[in-house]
PDBQT receptor file of N, H, CA, C and O in Angstrom, charges set to zero:
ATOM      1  N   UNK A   1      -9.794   2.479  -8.607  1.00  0.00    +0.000 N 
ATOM      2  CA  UNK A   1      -8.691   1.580  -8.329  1.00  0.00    +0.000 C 
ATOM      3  C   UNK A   1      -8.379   1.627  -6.840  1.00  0.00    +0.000 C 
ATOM      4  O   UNK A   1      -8.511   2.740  -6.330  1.00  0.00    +0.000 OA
ATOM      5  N   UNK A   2      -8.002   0.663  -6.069  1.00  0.00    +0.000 N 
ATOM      6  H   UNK A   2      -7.895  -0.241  -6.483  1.00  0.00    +0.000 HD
ATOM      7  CA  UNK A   2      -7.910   0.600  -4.573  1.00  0.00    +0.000 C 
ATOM      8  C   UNK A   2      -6.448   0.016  -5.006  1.00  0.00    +0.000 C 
ATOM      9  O   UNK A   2      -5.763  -0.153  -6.015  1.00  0.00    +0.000 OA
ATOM     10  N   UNK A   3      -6.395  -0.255  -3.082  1.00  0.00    +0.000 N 
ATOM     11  H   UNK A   3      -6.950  -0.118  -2.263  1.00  0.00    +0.000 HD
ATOM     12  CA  UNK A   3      -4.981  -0.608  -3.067  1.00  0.00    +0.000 C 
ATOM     13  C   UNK A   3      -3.996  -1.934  -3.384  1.00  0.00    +0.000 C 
ATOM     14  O   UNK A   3      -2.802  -2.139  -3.597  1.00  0.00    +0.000 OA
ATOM     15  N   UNK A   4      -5.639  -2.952  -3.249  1.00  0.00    +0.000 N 
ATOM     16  H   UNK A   4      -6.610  -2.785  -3.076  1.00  0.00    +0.000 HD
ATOM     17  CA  UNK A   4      -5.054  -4.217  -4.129  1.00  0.00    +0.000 C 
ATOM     18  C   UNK A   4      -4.302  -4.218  -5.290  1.00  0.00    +0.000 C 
ATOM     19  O   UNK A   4      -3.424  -5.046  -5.532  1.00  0.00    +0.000 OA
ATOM     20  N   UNK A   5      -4.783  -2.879  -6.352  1.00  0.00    +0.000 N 
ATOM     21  H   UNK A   5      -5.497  -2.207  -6.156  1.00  0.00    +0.000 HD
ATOM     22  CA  UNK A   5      -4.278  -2.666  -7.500  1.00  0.00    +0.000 C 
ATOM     23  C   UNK A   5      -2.849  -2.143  -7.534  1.00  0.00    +0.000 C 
ATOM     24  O   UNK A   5      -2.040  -2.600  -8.341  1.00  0.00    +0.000 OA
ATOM     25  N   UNK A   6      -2.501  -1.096  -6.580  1.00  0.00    +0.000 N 
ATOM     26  H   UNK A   6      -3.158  -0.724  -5.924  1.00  0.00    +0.000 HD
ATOM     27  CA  UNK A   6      -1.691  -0.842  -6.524  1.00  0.00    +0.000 C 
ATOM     28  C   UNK A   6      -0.506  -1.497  -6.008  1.00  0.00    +0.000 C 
ATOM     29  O   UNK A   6       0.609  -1.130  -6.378  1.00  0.00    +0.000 OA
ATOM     30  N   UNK A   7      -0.695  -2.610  -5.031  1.00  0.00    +0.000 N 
ATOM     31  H   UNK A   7      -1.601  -2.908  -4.730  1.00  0.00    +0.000 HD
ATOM     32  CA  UNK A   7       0.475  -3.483  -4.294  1.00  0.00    +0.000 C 
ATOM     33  C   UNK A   7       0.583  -4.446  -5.564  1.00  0.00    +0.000 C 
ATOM     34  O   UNK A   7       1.705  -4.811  -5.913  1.00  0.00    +0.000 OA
ATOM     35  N   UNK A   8      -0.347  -4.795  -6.144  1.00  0.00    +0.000 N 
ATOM     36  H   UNK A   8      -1.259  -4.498  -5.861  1.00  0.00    +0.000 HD
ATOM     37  CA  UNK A   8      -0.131  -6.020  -7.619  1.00  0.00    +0.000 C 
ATOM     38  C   UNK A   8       0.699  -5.189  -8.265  1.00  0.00    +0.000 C 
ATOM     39  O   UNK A   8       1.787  -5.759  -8.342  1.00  0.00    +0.000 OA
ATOM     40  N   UNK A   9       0.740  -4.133  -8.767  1.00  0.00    +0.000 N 
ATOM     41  H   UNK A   9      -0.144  -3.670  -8.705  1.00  0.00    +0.000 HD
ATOM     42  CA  UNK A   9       1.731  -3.505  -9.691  1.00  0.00    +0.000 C 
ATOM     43  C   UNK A   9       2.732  -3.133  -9.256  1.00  0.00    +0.000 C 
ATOM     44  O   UNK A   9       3.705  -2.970  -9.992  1.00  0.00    +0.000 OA
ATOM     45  N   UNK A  10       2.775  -2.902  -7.983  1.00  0.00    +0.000 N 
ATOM     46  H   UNK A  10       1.984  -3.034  -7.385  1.00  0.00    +0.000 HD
ATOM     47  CA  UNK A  10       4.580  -2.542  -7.666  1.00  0.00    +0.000 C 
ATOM     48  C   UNK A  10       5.349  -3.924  -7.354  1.00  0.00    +0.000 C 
ATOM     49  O   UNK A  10       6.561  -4.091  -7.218  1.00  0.00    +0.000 OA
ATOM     50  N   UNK A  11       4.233  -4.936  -7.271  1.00  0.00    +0.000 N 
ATOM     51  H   UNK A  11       3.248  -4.801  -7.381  1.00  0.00    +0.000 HD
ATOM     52  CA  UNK A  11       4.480  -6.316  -6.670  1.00  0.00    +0.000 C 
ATOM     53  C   UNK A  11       5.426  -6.918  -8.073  1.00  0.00    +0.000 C 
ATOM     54  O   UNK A  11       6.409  -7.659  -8.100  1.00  0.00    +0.000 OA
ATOM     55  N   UNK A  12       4.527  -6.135  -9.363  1.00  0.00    +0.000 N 
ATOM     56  H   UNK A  12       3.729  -5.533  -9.341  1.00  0.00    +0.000 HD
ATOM     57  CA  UNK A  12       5.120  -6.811 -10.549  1.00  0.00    +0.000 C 
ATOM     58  C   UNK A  12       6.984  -6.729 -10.528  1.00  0.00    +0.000 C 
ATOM     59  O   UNK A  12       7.837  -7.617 -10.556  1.00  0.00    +0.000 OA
ATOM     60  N   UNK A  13       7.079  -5.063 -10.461  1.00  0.00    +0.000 N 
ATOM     61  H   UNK A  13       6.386  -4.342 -10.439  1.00  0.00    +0.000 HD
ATOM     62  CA  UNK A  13       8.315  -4.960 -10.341  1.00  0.00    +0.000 C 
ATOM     63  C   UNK A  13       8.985  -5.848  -9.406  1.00  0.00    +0.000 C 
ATOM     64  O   UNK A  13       9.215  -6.980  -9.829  1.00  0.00    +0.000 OA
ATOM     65  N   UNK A  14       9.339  -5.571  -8.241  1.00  0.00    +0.000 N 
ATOM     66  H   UNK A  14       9.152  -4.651  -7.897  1.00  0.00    +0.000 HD
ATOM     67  CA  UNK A  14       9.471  -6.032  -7.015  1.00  0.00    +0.000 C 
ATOM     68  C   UNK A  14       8.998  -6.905  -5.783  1.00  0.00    +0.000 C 
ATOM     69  O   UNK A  14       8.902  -6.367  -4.680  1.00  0.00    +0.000 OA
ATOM     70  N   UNK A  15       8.761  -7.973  -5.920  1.00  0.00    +0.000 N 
ATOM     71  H   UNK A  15       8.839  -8.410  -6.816  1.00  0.00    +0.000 HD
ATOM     72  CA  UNK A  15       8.150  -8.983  -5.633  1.00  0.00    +0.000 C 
ATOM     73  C   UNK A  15       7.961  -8.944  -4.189  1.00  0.00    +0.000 C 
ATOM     74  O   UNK A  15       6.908  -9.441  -3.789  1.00  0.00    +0.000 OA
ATOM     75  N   UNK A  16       9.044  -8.285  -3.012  1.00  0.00    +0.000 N 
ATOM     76  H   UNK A  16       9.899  -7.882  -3.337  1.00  0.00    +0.000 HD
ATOM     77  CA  UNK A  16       9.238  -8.066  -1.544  1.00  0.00    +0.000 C 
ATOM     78  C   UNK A  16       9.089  -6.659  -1.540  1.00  0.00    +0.000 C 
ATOM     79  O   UNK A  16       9.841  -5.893  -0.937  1.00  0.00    +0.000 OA
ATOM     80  N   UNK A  17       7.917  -6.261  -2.353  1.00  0.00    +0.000 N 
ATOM     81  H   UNK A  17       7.306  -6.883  -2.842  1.00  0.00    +0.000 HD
ATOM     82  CA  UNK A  17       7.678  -4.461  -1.229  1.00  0.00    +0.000 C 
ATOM     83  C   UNK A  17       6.644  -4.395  -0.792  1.00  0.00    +0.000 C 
ATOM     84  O   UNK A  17       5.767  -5.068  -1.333  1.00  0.00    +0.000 OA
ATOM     85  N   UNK A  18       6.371  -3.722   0.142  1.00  0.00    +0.000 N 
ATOM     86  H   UNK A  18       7.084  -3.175   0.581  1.00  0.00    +0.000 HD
ATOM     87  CA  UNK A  18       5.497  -3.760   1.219  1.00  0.00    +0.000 C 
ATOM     88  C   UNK A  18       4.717  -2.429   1.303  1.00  0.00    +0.000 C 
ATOM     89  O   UNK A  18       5.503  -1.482   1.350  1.00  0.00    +0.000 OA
ATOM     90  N   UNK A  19       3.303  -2.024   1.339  1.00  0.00    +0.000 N 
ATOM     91  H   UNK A  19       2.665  -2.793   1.301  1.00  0.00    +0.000 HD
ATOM     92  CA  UNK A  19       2.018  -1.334   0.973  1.00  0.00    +0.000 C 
ATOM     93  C   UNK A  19       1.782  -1.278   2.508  1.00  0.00    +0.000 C 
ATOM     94  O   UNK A  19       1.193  -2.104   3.205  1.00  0.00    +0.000 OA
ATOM     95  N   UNK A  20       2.564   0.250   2.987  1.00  0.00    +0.000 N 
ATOM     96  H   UNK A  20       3.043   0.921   2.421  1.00  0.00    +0.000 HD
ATOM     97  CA  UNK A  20       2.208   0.965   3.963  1.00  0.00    +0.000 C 
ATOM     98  C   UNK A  20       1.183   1.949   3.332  1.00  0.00    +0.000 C 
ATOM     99  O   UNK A  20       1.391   2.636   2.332  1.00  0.00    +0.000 OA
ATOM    100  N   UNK A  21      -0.241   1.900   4.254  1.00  0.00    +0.000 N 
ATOM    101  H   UNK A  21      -0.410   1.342   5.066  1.00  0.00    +0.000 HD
ATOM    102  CA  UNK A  21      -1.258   3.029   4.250  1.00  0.00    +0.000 C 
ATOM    103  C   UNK A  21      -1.499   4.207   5.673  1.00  0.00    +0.000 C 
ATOM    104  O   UNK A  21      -2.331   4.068   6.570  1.00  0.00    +0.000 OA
ATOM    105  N   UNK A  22      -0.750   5.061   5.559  1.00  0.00    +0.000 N 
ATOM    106  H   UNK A  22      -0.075   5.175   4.830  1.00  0.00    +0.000 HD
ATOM    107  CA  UNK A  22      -0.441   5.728   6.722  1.00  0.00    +0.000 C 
ATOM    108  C   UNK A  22      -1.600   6.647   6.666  1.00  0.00    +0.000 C 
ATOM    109  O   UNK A  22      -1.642   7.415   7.628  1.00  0.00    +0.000 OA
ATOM    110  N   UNK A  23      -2.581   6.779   5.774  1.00  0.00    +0.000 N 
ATOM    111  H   UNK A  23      -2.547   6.155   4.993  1.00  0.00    +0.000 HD
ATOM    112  CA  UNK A  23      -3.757   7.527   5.725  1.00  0.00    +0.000 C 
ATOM    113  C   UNK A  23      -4.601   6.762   5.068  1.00  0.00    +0.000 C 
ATOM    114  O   UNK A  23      -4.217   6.102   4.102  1.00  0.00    +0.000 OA
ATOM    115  N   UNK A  24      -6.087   6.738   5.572  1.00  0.00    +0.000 N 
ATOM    116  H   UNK A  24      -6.399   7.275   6.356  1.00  0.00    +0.000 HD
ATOM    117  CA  UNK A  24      -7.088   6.151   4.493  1.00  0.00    +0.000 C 
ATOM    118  C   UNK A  24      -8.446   7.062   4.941  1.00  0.00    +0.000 C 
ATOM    119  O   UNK A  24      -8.735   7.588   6.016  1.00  0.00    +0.000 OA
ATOM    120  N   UNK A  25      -9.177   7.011   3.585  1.00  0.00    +0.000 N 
ATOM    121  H   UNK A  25      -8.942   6.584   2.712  1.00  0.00    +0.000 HD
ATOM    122  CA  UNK A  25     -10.580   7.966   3.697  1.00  0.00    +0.000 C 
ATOM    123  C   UNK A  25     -11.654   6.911   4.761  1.00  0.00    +0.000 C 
ATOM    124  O   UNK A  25     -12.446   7.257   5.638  1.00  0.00    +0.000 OA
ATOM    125  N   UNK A  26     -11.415   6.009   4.429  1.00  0.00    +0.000 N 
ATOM    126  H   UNK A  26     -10.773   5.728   3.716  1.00  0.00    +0.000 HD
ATOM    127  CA  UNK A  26     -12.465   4.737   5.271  1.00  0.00    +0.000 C 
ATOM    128  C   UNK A  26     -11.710   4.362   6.416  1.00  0.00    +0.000 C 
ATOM    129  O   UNK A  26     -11.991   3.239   6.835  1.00  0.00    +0.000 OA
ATOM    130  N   UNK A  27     -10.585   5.153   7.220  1.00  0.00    +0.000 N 
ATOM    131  H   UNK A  27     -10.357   6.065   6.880  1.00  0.00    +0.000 HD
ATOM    132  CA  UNK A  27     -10.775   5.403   8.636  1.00  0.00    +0.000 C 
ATOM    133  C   UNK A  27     -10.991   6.983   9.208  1.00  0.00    +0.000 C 
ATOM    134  O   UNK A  27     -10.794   7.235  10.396  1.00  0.00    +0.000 OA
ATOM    135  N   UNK A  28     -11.432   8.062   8.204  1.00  0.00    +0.000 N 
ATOM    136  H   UNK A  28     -11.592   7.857   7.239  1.00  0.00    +0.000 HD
ATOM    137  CA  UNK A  28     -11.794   8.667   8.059  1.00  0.00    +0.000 C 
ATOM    138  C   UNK A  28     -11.206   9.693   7.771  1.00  0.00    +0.000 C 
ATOM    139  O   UNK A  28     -11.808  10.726   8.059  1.00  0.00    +0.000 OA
ATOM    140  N   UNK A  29      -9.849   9.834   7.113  1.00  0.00    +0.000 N 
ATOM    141  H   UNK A  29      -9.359   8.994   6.878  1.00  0.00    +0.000 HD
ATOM    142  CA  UNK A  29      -8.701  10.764   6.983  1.00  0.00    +0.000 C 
ATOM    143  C   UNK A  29      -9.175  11.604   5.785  1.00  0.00    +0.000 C 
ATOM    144  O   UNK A  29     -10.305  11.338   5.373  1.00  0.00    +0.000 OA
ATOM    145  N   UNK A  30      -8.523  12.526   5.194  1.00  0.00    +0.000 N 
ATOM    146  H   UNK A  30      -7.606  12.742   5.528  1.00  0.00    +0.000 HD
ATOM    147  CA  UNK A  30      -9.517  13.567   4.166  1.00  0.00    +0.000 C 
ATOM    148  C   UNK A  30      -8.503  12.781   2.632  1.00  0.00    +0.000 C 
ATOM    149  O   UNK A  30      -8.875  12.955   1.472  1.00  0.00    +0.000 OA
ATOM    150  N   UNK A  31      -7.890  12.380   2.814  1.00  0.00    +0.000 N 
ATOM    151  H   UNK A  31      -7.587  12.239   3.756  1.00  0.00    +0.000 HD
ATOM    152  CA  UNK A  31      -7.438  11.433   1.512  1.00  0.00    +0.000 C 
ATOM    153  C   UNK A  31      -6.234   9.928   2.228  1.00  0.00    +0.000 C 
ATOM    154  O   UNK A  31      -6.052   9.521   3.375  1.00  0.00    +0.000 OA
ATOM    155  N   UNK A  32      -5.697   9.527   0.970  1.00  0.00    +0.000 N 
ATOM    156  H   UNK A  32      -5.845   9.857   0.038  1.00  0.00    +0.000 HD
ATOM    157  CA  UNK A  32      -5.194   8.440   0.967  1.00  0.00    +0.000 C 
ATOM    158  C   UNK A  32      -3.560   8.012   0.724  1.00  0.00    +0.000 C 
ATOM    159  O   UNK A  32      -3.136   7.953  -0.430  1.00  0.00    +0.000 OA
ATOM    160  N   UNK A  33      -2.909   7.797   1.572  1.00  0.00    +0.000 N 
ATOM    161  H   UNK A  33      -3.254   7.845   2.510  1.00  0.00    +0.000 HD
ATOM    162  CA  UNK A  33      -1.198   7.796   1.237  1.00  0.00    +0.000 C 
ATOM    163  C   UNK A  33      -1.020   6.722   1.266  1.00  0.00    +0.000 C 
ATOM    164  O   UNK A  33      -1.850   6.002   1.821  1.00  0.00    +0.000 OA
ATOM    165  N   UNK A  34      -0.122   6.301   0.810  1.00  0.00    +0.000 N 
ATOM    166  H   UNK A  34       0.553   6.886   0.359  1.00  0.00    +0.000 HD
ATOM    167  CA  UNK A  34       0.460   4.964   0.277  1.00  0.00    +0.000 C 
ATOM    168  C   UNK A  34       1.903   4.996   0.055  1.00  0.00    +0.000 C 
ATOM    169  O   UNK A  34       2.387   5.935  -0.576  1.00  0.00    +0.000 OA
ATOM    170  N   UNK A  35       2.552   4.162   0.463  1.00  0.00    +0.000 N 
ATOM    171  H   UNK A  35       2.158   3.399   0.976  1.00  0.00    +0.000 HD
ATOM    172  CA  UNK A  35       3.802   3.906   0.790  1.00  0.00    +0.000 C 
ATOM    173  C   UNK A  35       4.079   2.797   0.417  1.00  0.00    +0.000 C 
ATOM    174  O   UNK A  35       3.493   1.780   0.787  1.00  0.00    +0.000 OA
ATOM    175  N   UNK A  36       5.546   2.868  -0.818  1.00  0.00    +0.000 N 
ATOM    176  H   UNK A  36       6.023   3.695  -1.119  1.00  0.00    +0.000 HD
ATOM    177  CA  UNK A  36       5.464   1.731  -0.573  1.00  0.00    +0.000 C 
ATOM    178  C   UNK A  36       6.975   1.375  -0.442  1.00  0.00    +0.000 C 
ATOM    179  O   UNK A  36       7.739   2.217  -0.914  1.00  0.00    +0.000 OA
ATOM    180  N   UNK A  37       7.490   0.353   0.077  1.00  0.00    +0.000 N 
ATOM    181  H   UNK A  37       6.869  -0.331   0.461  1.00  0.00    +0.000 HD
ATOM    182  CA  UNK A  37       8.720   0.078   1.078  1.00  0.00    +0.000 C 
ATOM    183  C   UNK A  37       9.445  -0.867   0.475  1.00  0.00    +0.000 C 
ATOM    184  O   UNK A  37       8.630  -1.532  -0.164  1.00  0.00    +0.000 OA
ATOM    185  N   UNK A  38      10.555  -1.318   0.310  1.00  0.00    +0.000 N 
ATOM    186  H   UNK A  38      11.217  -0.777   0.829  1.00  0.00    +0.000 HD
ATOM    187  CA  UNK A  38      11.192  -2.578   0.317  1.00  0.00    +0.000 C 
ATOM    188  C   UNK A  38      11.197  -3.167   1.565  1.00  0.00    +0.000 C 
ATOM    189  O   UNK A  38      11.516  -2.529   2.568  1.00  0.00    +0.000 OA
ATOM    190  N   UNK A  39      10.765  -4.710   1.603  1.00  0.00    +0.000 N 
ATOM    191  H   UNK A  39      10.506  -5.228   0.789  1.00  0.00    +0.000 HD
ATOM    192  CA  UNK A  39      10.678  -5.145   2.720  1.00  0.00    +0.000 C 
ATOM    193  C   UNK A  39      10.086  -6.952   2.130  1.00  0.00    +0.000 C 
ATOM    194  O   UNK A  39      10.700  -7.488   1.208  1.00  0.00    +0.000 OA
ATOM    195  N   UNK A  40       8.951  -7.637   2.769  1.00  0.00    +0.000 N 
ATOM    196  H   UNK A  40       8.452  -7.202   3.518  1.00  0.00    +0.000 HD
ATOM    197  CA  UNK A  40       8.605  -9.041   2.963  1.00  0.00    +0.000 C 
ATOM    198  C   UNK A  40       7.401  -8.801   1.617  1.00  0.00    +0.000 C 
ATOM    199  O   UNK A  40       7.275  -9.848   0.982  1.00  0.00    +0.000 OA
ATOM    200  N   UNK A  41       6.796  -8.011   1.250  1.00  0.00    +0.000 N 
ATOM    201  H   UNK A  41       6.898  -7.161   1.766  1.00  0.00    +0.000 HD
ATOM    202  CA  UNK A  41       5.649  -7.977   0.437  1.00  0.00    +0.000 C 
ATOM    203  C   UNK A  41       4.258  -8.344   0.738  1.00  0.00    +0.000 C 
ATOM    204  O   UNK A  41       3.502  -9.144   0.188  1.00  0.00    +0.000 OA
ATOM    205  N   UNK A  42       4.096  -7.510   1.812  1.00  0.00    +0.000 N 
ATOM    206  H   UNK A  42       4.710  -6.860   2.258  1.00  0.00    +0.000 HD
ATOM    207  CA  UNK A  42       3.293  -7.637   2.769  1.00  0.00    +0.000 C 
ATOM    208  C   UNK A  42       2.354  -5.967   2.813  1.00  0.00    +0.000 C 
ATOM    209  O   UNK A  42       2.834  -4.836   2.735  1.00  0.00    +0.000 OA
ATOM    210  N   UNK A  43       0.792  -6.419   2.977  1.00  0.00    +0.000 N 
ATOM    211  H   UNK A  43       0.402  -7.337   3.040  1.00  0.00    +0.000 HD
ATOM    212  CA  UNK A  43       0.295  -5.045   3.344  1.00  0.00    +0.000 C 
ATOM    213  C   UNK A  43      -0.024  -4.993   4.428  1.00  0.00    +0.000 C 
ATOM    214  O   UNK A  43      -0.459  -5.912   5.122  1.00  0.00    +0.000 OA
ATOM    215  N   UNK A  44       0.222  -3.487   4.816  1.00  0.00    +0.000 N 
ATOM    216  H   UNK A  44       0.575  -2.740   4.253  1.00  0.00    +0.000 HD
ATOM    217  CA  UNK A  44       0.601  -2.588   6.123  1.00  0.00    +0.000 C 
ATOM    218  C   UNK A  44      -0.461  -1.386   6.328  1.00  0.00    +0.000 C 
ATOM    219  O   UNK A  44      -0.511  -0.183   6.073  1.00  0.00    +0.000 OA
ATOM    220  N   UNK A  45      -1.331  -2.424   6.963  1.00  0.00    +0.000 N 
ATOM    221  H   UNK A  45      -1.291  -3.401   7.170  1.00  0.00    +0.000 HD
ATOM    222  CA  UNK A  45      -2.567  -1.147   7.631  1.00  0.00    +0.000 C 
ATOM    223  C   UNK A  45      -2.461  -0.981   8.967  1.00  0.00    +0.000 C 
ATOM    224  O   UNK A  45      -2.572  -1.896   9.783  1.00  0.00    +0.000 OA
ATOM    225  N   UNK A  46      -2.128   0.809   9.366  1.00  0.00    +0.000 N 
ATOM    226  H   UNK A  46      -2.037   1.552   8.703  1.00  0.00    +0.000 HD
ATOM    227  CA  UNK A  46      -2.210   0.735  10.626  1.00  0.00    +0.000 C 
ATOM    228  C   UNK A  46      -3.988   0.484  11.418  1.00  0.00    +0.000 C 
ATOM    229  O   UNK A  46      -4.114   0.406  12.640  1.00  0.00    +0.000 OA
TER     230      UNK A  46
C-alpha cells in the first residue's frame, strides 16, 4: 500500500487534509512518515 492509499482514506473522512511525507525510503531515508494535517487536501512532498 503507498501513499495514494493512504491520503484516499483519510480523504474519506475528511475531505481538506493534507499528506505531509517528512520521510520517504525512495529519497533514501531508512523508513516512511506520514503526516497527516488539516488543511486544502493536498499532498505534501518535501
Amino acid at each position: 500500500m503507498g501513499w495514494p492509499f493512504f491520503h484516499g482514506l483519510a480523504s474519506a473522512v475528511n475531505p481538506r487534509i493534507d499528506l505531509r511525507m517528512t520521510s520517504r525510503r525512495s529519497k533514501g531515508d531508512p523508513y516512511c512518515d506520514h503526516l497527516f494535517v488539516k488543511g486544502e487536501g493536498r499532498l505534501i512532498l518535501p
